[in-house]
Structure formats: C-alpha cells, structure tokens
C-alpha positions in Angstrom: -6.8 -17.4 2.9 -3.2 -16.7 4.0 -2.3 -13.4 5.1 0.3 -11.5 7.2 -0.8 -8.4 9.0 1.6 -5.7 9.4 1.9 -2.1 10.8 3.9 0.7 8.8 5.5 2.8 11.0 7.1 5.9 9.9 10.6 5.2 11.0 11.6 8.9 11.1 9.4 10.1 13.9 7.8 6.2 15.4 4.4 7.4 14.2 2.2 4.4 13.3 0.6 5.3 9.8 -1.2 2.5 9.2 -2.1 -0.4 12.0 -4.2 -3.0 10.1 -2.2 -4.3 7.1 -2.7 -7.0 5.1 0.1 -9.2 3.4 -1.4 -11.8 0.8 0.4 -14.8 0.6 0.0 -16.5 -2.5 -0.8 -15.8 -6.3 -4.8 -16.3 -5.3 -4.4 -14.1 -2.5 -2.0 -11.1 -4.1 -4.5 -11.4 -7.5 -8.0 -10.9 -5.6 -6.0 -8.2 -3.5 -8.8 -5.3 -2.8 -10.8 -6.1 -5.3 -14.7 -6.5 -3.9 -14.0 -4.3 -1.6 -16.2 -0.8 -1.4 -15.0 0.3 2.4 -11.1 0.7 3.2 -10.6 2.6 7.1 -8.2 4.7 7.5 -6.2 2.3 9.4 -6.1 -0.5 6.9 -4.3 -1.2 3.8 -2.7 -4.1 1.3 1.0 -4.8 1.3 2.5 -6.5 -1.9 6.0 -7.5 -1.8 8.0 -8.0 -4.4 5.9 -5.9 -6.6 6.5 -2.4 -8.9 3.1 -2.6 -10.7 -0.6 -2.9 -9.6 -4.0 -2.3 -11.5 -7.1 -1.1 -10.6 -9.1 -3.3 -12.9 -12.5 -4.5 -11.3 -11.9 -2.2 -8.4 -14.4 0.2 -7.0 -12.8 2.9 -5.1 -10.1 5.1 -5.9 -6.5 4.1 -3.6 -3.6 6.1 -2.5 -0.7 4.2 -3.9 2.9 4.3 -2.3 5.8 2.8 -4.1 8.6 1.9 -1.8 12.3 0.6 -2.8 14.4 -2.1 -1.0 15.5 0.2 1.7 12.2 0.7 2.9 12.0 4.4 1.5 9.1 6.1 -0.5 9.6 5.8 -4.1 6.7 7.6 -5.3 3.2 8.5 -4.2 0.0 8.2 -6.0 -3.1 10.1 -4.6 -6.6 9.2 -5.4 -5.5 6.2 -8.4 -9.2 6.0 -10.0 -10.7 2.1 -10.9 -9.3 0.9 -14.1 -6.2 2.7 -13.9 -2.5 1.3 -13.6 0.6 2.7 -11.9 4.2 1.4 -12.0 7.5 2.3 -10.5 10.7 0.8 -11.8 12.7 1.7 -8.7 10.0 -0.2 -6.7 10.1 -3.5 -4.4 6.8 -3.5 -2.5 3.5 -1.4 -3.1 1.3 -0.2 -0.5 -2.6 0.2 -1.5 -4.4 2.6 1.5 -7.9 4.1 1.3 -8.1 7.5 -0.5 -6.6 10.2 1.3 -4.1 9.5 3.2 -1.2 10.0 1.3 -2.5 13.9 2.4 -2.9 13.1 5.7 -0.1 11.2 7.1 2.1 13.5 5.1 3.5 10.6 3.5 6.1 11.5 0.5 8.7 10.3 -1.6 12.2 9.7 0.6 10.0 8.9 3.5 12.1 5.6 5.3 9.1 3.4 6.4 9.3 0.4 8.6 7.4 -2.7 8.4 6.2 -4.6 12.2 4.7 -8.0 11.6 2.0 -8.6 13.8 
C-alpha cells in the first residue's frame, strides 16, 4: 500500500486540525479509501487529490466531508454524510474525509484557507 501522510493545518491561525492524514496513492488505494473501516480518531482523516466527488457506498460510519478548491480554501462542508450517500462539489480539487464531528469542532467552514504539511 502507498500512502502519503499529511497534516492540515489551518493556515489562518497555525492550528493543526488534523495530524494523521492519509494520502492514497494509486487507483487501488484512492478506491478502498475508508471503506472497512468502523473507528476514525479525531486526529485522522483521508486526503484525495484531484477529486470533487466521493461515495459512501460499503462504508459504515457517517464522515464529515470538506471540499476544498485549488487555493487551498474550504469549498463546502458536509457534516455527518451517512453510508450510501454521495456528495460532490464542482468548484472542488481535493476532498478531505474526517471522523463525524469535526467539521463542529474545529470550526471548520467554507472560505477557510487550509494548508497541507507532508510528513
């Protein structure tokens, strides 16, 4: 499996938001994406360049969903996206997938200018 681990910072105020990102390299790796998992931590989350769509087919937790454009801004958020749902975003360039929740809690919302540090 090829991933790239990332931290999302939000580049507004330096606060990390989320430390243990995963990047899937690979059409294998971005189609299995979450799906088997049944535990996401606070901290973690699935980064998918390149990308203005994602399902929840086969998944079995509900995700917070945050769209974000080329300039590294929040597009839109999506709190609590239930299994065998869809969302899509046509300004979009990369979607981040975090556990339920934290859209709320990190105060994350649409304008937001994120920043991406590969680890």
């Amino acid at each position: 499996m090829s991933y790239r681990k990332f931290s999302i910072i939000n580049k507004e105020n330096n606060l990390v938001l989320f430390n243990d990102v995963l990047a899937p390299d690979g059409f294998i790796n971005r189609a299995r994406g979450l799906l088997g998992r049944t535990v996401l931590s606070e901290e973690q989350g699935m980064l998918f360049f390149n990308c203005n769509a994602i399902h929840m087919f086969g998944m079995k937790l509900p995700l917070d969903i945050i769209f974000i454009n080329r300039y590294h801004r929040v597009e839109k958020c999506i709190a609590s996206l239930e299994p065998w749902r869809f969302a899509v975003c046509g300004n979009a360039k990369i979607t981040l997938e975090v556990c339920e929740g934290s859209v709320k809690r990190m105060g994350i919302q649409k304008g937001m200018n994120l920043e991406f540090m590969c680890l």
